[in-house]
C-alpha positions as CSV (number, residue, x, y, z in Angstrom):
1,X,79.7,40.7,24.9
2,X,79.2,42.7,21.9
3,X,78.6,41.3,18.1
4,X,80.5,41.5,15.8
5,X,78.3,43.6,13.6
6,X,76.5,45.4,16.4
7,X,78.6,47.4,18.7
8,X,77.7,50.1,21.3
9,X,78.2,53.5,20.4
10,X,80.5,55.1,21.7
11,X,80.1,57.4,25.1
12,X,82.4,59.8,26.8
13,X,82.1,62.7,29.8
14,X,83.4,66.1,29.9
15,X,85.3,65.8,26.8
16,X,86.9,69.1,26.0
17,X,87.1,70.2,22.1
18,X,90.3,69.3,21.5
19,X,90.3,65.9,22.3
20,X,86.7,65.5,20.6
21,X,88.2,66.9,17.2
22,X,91.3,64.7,17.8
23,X,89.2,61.3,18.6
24,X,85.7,61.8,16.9
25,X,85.5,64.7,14.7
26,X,88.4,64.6,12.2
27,X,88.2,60.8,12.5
28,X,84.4,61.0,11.7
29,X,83.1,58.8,13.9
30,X,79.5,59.4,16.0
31,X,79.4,59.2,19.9
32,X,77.1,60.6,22.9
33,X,78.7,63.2,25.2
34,X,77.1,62.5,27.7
35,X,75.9,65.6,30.4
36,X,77.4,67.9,27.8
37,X,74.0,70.2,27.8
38,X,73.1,69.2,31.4
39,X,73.6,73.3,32.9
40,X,72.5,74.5,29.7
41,X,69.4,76.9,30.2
42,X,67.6,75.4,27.6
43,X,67.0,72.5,29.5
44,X,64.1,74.3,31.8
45,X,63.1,76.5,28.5
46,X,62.2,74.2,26.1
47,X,60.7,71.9,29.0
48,X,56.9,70.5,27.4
49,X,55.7,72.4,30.6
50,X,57.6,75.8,29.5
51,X,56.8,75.5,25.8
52,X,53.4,75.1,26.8
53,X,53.4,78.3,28.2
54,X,55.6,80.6,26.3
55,X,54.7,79.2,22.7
56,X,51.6,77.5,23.5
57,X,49.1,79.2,20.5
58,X,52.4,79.0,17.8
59,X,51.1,77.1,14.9
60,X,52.9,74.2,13.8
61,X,52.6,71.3,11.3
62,X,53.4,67.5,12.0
63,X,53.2,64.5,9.5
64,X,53.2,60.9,10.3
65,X,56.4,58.6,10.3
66,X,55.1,55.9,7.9
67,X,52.5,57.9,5.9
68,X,54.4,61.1,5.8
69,X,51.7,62.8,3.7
70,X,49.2,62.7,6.5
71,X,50.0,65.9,8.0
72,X,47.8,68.2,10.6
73,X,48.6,71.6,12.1
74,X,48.4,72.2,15.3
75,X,48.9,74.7,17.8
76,X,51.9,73.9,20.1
77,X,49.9,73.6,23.0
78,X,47.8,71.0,21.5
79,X,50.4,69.0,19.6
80,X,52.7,69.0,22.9
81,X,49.7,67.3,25.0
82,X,49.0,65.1,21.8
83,X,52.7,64.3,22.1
84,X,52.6,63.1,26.0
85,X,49.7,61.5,25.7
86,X,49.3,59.5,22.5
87,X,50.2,55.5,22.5
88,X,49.6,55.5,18.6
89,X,52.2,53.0,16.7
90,X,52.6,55.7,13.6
91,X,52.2,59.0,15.2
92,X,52.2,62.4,13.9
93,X,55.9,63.9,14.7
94,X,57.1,67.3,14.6
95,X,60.4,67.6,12.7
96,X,60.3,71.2,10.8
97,X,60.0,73.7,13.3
98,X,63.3,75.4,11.7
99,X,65.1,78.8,13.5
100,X,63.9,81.1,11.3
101,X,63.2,85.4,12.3
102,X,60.4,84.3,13.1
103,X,60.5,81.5,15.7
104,X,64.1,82.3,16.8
105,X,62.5,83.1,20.4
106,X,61.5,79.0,20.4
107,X,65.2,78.1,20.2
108,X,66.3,79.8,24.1
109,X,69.5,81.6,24.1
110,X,72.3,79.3,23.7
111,X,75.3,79.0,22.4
112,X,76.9,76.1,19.5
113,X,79.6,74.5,21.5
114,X,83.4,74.6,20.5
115,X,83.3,71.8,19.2
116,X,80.7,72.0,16.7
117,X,81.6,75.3,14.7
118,X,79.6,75.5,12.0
119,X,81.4,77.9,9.3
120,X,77.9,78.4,7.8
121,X,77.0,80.9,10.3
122,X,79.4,83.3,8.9
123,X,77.7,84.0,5.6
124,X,75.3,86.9,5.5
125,X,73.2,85.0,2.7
126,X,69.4,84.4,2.6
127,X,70.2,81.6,0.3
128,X,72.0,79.9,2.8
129,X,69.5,77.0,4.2
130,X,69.0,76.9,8.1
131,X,70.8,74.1,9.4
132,X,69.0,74.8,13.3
133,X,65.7,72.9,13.9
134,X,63.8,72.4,17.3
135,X,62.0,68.5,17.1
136,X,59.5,67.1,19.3
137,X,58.4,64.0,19.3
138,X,55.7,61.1,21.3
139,X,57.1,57.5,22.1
140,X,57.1,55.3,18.8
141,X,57.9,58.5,16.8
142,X,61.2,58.0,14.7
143,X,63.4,59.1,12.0
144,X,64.2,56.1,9.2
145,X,68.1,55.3,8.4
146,X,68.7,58.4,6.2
147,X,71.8,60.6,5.8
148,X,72.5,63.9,6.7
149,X,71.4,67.3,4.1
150,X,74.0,68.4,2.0
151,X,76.4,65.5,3.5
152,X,76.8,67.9,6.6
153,X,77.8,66.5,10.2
154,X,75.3,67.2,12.8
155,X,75.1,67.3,16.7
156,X,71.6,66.8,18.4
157,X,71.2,67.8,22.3
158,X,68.2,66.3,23.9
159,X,66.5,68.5,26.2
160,X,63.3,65.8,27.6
161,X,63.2,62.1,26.7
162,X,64.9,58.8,25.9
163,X,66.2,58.3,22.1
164,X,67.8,55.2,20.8
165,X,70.3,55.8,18.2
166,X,71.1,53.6,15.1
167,X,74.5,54.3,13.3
168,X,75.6,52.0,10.4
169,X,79.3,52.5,9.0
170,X,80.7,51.9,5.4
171,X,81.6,48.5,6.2
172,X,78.1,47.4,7.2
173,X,78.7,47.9,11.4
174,X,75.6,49.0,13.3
175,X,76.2,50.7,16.5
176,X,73.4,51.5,18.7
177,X,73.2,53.9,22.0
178,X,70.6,55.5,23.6
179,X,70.7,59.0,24.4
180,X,68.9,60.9,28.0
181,X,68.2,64.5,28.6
182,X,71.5,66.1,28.3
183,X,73.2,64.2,26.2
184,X,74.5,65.2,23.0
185,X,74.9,62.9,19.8
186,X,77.2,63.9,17.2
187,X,76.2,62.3,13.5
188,X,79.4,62.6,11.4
189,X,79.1,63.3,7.7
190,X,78.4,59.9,5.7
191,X,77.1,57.9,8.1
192,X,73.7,56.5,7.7
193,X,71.9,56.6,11.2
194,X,68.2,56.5,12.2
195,X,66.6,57.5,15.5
196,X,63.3,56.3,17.5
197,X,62.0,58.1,20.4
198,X,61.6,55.8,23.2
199,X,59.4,58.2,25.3
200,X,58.1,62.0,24.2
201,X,61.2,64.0,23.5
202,X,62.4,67.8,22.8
203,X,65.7,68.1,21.7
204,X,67.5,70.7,19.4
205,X,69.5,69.7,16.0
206,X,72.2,71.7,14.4
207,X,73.9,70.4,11.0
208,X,77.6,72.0,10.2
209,X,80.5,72.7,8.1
210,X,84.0,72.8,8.9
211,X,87.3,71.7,8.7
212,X,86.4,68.6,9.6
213,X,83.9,67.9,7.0
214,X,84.3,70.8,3.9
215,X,85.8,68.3,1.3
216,X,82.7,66.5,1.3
217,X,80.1,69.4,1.9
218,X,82.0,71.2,-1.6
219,X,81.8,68.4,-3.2
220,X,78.0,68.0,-2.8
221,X,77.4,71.7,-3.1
222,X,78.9,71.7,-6.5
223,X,76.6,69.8,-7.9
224,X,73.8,72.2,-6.6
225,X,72.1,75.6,-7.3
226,X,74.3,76.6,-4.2
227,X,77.9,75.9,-6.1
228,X,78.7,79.4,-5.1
229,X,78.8,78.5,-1.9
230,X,81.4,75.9,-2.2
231,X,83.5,78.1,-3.2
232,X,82.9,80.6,-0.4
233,X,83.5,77.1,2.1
234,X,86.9,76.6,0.4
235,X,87.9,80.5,1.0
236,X,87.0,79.4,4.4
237,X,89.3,76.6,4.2
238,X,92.6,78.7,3.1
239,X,91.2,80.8,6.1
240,X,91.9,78.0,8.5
241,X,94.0,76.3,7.2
């Protein structure tokens, strides 16, 4: 029987776009779709075993979750065995390996589902921050109760690994899930969530803007070196409207 104050998050199968947008997106509320990535390609290229091989000497830096100033590059290789292997209560975690020209090849060819268009990726502007990150991460590794950059919505498909999910809502309810390989999680804008990987994970994050979320992505951009584009988001908006 669930608590009160602690409720599992919702789950759903096969849910189609519109009935996402309809039940979780415009309503803003997270849930695991579950299987959602399960045919994806990614899931055998950005295996530890495949990234071993294809991106094996890539340099890349991880910090510590507690002492986050403790940081140590790596190459891939290493850090990925160092990720399997390590029982380590604080260990070093790998959170900003972003898609940039140069490690676009990490990410696989894929594309953003349906029902997470992000109107971001139709601006040709360096300026623009990538929203697109590739994590890995050893058991114990987590991510503190935090919200999302730029008060953005994000989903996060889990290619290897078990994460358990912590969502807290305005009123103070905590829903908790845990997500397998496959599974998608979407994080709504506003809601403070935190993650802990219960085993090594790879997954792949995206954050977004859309119809669903612009008022409060303007709102925040306004108040930013990047006010210009809250004004290109609301063109955006008359667009779709």
């Amino acid at each position: 029987m669930e608590s009160e104050l602690i409720r599992a998050l919702p789950e759903v199968t096969d849910l189609q776009p519109e009935p996402f947008l309809s039940t979780y997106g415009r309503q803003g509320h997270p849930v695991i779709l579950r299987g959602m990535m399960r045919d994806w390609p990614l899931m055998r290229q950005l295996s530890f075993e495949s990234l071993r091989i294809s991106h094996g000497l890539h340099e890349v830096t991880a910090h510590r979750c507690v002492q986050r100033d403790d940081e140590v590059r790596w190459t891939l290789g290493a850090y990925l065995t160092y990720a399997e292997q390590t029982q380590e209560a604080d260990p070093y975690y790998l959170t900003n390996l972003a898609c940039t020209p140069a490690t676009a090849d990490l990410f696989g060819a894929y594309q953003t589902p349906p029902h997470f268009v992000n109107w971001l990726d139709a601006f040709d502007d360096p300026h623009v921050p990538v929203l697109k990150w590739l994590i890995i991460g050893p058991r114990n590794s987590f991510s503190p109760m935090h919200l999302d950059t730029m008060d953005t919505s994000a989903w996060n498909g889990l290619i290897a690994g078990i994460k358990r999910w912590t969502f807290r809502d305005a009123a103070g309810v905590t829903y908790v899930g845990e997500q397998r390989p496959g599974d998608v999680v979407f994080t709504p804008t506003g809601w403070w969530h935190g993650v802990e990987n219960l085993s090594p994970t790879v997954c792949v994050t995206e954050n977004f803007v859309n119809h669903t979320n612009v008022d409060a992505v303007t709102t925040f951009l306004t108040q930013t070196p990047l006010r210009h584009l809250a004004l290109a988001l609301e063109h955006m908006r008359s667009r779709y409207a």
